[in-house]
N, CA, C and O atoms as CSV, one atom per row, in Angstrom:
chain,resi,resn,atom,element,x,y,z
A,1,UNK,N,N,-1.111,-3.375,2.643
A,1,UNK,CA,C,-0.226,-2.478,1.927
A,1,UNK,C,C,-0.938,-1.135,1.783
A,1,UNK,O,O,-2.055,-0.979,1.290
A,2,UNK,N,N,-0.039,-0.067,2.343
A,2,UNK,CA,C,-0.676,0.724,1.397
A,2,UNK,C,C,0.482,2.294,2.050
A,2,UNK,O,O,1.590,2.170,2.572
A,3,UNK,N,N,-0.321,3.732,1.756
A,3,UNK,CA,C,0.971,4.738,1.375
A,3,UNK,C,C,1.747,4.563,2.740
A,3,UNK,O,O,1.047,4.610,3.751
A,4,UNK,N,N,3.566,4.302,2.949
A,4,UNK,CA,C,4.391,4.986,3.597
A,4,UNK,C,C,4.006,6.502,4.659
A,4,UNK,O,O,4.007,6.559,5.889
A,5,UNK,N,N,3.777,7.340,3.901
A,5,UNK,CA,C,3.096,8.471,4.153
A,5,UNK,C,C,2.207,8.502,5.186
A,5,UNK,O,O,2.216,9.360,6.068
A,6,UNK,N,N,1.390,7.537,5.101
A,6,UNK,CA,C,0.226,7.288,5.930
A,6,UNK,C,C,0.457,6.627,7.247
A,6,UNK,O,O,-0.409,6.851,8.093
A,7,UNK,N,N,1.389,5.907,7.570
A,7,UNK,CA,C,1.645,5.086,8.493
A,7,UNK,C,C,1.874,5.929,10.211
A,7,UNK,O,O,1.926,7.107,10.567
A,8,UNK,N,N,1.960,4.637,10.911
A,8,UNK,CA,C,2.439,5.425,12.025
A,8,UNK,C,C,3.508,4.696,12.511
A,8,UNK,O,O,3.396,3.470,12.521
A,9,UNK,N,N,4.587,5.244,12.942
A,9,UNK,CA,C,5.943,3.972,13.144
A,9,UNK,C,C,6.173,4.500,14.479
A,9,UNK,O,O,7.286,4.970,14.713
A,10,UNK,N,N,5.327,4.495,15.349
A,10,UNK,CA,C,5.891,4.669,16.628
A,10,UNK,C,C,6.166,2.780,17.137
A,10,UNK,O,O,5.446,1.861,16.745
A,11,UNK,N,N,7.270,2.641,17.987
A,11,UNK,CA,C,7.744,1.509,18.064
A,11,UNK,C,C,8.426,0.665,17.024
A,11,UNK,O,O,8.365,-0.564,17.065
A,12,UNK,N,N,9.001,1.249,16.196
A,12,UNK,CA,C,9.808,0.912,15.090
A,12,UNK,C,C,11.247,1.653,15.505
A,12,UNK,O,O,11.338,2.793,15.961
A,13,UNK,N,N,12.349,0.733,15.237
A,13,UNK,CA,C,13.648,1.304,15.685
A,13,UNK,C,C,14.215,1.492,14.226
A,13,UNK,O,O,14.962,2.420,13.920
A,14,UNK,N,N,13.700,0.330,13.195
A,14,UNK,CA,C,14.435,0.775,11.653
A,14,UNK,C,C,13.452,0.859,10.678
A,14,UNK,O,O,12.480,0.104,10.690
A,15,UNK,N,N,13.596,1.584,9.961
A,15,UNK,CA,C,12.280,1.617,9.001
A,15,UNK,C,C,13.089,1.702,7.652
A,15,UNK,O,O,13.911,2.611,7.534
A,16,UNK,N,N,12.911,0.864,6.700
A,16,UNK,CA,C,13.495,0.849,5.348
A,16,UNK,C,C,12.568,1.216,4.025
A,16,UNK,O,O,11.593,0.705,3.474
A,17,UNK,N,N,13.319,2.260,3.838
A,17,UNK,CA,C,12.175,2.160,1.928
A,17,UNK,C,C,12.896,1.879,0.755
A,17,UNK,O,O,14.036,2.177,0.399
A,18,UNK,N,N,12.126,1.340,0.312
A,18,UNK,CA,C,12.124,0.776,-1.037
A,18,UNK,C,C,12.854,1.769,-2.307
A,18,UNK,O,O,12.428,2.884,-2.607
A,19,UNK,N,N,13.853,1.196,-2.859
A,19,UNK,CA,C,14.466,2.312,-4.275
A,19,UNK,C,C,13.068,2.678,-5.082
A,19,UNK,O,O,12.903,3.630,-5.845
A,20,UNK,N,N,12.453,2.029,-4.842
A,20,UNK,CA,C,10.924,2.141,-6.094
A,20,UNK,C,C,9.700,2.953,-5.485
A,20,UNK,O,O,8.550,3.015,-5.920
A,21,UNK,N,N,10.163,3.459,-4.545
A,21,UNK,CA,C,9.010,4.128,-3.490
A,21,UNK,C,C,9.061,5.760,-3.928
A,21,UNK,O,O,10.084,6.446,-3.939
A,22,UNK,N,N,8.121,6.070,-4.174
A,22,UNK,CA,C,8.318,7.760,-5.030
A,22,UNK,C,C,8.064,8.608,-4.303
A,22,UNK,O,O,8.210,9.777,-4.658
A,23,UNK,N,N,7.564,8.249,-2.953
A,23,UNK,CA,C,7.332,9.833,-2.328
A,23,UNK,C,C,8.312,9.966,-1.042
A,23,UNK,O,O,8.051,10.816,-0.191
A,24,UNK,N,N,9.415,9.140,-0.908
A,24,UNK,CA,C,10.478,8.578,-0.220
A,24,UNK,C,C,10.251,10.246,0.972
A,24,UNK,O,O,10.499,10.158,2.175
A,25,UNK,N,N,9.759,11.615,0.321
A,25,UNK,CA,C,10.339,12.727,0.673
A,25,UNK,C,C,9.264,12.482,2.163
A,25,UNK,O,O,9.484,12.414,3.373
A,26,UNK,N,N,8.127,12.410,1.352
A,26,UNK,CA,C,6.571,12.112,2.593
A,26,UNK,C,C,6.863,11.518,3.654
A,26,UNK,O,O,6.476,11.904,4.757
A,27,UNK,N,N,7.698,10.340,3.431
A,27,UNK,CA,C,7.620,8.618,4.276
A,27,UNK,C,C,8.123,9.340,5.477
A,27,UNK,O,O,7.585,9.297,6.583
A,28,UNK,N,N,9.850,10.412,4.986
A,28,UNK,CA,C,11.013,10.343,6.196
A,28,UNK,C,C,9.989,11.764,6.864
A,28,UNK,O,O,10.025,11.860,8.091
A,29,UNK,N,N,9.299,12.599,6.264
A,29,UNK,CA,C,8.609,13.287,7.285
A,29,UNK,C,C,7.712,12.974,8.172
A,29,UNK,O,O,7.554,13.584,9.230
A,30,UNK,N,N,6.811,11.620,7.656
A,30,UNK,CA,C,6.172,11.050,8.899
A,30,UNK,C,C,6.700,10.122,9.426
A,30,UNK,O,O,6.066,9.606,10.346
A,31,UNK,N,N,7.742,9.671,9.151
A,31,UNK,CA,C,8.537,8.749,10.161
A,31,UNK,C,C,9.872,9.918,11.433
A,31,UNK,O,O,10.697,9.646,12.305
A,32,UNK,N,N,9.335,11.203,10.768
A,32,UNK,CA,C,9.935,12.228,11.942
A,32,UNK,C,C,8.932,12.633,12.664
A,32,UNK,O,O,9.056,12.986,13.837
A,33,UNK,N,N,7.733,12.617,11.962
A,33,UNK,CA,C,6.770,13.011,13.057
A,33,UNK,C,C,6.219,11.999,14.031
A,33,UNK,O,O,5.631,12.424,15.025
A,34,UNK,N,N,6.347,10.759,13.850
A,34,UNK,CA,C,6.093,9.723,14.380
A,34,UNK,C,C,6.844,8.945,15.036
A,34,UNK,O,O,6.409,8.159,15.877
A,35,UNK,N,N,8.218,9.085,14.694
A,35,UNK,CA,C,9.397,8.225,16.149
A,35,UNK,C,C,10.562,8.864,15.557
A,35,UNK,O,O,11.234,8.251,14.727
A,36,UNK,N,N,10.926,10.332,16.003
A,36,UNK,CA,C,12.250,10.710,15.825
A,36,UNK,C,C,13.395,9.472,16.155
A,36,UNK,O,O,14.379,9.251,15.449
A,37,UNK,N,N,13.138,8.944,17.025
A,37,UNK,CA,C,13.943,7.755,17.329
A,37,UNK,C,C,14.245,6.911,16.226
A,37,UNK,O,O,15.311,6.307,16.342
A,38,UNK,N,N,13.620,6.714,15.227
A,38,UNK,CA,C,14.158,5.638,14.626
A,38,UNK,C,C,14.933,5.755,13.548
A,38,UNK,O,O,14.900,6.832,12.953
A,39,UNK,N,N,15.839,4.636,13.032
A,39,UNK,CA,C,16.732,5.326,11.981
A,39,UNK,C,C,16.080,4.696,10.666
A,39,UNK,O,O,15.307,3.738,10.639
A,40,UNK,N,N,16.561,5.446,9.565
A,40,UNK,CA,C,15.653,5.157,8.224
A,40,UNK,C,C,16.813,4.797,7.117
A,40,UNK,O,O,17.718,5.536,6.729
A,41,UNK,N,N,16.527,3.469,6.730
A,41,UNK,CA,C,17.297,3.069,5.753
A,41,UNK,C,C,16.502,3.246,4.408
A,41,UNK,O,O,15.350,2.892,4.157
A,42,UNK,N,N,17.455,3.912,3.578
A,42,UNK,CA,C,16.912,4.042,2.214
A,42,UNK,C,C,17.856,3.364,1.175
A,42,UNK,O,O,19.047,3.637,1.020
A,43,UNK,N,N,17.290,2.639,0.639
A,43,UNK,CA,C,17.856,2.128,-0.201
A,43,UNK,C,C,17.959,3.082,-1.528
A,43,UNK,O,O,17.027,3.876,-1.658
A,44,UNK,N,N,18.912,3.098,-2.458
A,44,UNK,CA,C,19.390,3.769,-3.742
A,44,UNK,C,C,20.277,3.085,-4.760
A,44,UNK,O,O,20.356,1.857,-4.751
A,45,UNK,N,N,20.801,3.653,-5.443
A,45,UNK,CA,C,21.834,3.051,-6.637
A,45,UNK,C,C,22.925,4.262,-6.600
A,45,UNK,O,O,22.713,5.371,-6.112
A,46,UNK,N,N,24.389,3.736,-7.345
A,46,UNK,CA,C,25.274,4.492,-7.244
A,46,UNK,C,C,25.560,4.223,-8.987
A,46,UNK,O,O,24.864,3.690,-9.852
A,47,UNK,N,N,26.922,4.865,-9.019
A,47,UNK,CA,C,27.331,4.729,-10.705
A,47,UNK,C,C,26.142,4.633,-12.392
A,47,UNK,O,O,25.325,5.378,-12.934
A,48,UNK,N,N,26.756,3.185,-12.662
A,48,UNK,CA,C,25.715,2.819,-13.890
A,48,UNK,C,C,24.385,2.467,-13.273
A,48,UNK,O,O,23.385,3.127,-13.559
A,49,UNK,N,N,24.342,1.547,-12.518
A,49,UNK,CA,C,23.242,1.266,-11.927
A,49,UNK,C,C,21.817,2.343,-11.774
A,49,UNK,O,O,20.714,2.010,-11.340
A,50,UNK,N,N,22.151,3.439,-12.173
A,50,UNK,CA,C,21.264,5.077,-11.757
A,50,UNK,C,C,21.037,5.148,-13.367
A,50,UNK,O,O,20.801,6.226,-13.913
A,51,UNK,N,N,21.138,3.730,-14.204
A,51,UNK,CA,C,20.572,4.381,-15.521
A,51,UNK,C,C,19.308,3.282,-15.370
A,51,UNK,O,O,18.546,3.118,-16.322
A,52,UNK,N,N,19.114,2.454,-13.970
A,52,UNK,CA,C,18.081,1.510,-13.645
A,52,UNK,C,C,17.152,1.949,-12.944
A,52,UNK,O,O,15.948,1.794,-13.148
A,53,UNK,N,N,17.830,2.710,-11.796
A,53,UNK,CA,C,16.816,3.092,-11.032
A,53,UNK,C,C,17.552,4.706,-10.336
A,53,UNK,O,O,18.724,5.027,-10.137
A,54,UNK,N,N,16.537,5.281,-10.163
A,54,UNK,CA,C,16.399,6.939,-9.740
A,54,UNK,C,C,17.154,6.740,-8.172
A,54,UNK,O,O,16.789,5.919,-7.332
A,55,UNK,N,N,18.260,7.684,-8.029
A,55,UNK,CA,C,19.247,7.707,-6.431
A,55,UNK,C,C,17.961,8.472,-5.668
A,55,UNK,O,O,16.941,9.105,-5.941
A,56,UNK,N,N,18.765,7.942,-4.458
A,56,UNK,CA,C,17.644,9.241,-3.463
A,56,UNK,C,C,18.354,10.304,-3.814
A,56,UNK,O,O,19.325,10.411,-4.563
A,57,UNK,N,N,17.802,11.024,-3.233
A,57,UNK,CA,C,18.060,12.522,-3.242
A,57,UNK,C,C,17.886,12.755,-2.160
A,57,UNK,O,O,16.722,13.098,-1.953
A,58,UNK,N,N,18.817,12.732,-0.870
A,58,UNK,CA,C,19.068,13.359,0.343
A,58,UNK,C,C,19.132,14.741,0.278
A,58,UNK,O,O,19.351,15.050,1.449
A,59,UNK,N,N,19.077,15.771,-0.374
A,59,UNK,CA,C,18.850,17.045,-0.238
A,59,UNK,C,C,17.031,17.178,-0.437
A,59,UNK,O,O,16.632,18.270,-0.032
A,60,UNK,N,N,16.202,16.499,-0.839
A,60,UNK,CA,C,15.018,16.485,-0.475
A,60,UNK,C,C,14.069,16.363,0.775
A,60,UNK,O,O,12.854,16.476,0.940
A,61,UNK,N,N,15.259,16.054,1.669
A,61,UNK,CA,C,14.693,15.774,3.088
A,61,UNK,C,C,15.230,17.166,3.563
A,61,UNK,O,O,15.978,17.015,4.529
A,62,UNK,N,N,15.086,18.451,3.196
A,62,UNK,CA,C,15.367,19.256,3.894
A,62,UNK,C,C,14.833,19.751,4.800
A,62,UNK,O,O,15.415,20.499,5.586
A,63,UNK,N,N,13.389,19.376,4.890
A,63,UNK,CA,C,12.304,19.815,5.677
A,63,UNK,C,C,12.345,19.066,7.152
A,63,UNK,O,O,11.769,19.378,8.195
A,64,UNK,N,N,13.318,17.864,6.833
A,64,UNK,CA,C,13.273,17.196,8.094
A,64,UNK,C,C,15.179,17.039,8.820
A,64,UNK,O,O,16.127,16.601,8.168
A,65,UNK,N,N,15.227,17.432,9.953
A,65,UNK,CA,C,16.571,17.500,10.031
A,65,UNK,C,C,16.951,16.026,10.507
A,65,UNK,O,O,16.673,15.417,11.540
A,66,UNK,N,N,17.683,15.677,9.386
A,66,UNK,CA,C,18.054,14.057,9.802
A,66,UNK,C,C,19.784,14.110,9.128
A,66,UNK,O,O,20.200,14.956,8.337
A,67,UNK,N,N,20.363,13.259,9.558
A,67,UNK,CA,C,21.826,12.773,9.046
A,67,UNK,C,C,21.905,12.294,8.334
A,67,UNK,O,O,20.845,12.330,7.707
A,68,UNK,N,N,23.198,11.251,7.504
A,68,UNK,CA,C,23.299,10.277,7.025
A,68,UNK,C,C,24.346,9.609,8.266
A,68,UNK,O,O,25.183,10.309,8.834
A,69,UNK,N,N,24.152,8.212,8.558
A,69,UNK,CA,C,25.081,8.116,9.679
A,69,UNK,C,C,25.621,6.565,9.225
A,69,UNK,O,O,26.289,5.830,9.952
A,70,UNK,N,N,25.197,6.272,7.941
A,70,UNK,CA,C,26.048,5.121,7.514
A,70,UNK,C,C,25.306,4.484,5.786
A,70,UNK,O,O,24.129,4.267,5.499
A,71,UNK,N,N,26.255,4.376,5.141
A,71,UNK,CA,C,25.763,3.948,4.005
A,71,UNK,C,C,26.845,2.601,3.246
A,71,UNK,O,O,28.073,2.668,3.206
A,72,UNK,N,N,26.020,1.460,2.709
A,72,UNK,CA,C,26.527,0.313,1.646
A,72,UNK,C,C,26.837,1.228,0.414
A,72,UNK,O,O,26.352,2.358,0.357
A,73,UNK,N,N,27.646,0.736,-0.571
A,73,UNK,CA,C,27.800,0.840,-1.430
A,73,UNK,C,C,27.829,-1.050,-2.502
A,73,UNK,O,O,28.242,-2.196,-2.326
A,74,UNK,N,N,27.021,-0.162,-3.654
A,74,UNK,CA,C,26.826,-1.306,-4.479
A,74,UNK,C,C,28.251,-1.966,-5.254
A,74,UNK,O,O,29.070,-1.119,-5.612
A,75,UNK,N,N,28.571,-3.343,-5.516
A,75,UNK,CA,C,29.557,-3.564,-6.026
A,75,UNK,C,C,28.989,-4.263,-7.955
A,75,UNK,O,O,28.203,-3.797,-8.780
A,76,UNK,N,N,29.759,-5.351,-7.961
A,76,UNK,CA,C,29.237,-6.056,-9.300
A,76,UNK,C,C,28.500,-6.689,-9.305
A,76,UNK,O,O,28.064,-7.122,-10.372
A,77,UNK,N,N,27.925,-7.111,-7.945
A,77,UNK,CA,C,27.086,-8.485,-7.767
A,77,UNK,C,C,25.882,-7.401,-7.407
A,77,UNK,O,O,24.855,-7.477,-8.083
A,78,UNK,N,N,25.956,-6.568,-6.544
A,78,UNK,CA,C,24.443,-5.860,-6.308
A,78,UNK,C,C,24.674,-4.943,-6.528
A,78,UNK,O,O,25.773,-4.394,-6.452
A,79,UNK,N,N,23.269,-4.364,-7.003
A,79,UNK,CA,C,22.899,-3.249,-7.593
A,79,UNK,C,C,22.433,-1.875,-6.382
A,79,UNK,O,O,22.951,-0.759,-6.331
A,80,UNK,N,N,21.799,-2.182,-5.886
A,80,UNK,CA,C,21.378,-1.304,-4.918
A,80,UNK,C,C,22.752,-0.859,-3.186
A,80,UNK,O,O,23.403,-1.445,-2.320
A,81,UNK,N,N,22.588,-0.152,-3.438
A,81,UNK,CA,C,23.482,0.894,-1.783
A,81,UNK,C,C,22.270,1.261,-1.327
A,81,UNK,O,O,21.197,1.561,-1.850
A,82,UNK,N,N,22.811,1.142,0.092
A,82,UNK,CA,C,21.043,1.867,1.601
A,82,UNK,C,C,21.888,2.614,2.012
A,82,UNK,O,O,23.046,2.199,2.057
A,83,UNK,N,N,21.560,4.026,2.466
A,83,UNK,CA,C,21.485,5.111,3.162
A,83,UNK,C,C,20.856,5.030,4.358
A,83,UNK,O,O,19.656,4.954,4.622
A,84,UNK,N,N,21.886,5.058,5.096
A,84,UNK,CA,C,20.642,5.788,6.860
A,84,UNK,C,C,21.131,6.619,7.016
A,84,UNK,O,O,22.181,7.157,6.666
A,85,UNK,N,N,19.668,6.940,8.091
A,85,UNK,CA,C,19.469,8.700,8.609
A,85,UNK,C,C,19.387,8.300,9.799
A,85,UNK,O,O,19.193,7.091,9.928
A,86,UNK,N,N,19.494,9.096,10.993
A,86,UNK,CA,C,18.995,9.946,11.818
A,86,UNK,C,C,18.605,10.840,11.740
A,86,UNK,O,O,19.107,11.741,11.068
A,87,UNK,N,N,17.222,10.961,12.614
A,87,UNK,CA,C,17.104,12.350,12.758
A,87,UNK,C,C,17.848,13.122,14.317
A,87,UNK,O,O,18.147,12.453,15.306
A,88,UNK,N,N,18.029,14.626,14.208
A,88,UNK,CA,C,18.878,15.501,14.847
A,88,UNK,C,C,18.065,15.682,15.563
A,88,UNK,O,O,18.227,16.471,16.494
């Protein structure tokens, strides 16, 4: 284990982070510098659920040009919605 940030994801097609992961902004810049190819699922919360845990903030990835190209939404039974990106 250890920082997101630090990694190298070349040969990775999906890479997922964690709602509890705090530097979520770091991870998707070295997972752009390291396999534009791959798509990045982020997990988040929607509604009440965001009085549990902190949403991403997709306007924080501005530094990296990526999409959103499909997202879950949470219902009554789960708490958490994932976000993916591409990058452009």
């Amino acid at each position: 284990m250890n920082d997101g940030a630090l990694r190298d994801y070349t040969g990775f097609d999906l890479v997922w982070i964690a709602s509890l992961v705090p530097n979520k902004e770091e991870i998707v810049e070295r997972i752009y510098q390291t396999n534009r190819d791959a798509t990045v699922a982020i997990r988040s919360v929607d509604s009440i659920h965001q009085l549990l845990y902190e949403p991403a903030d997709a306007t924080k990835f501005s530094e990296v040009a990526c999409e959103e190209v499909g997202r879950t939404i949470a219902d009554s039974f789960i708490i958490n919605s994932t976000i993916y990106y591409t990058f452009k």
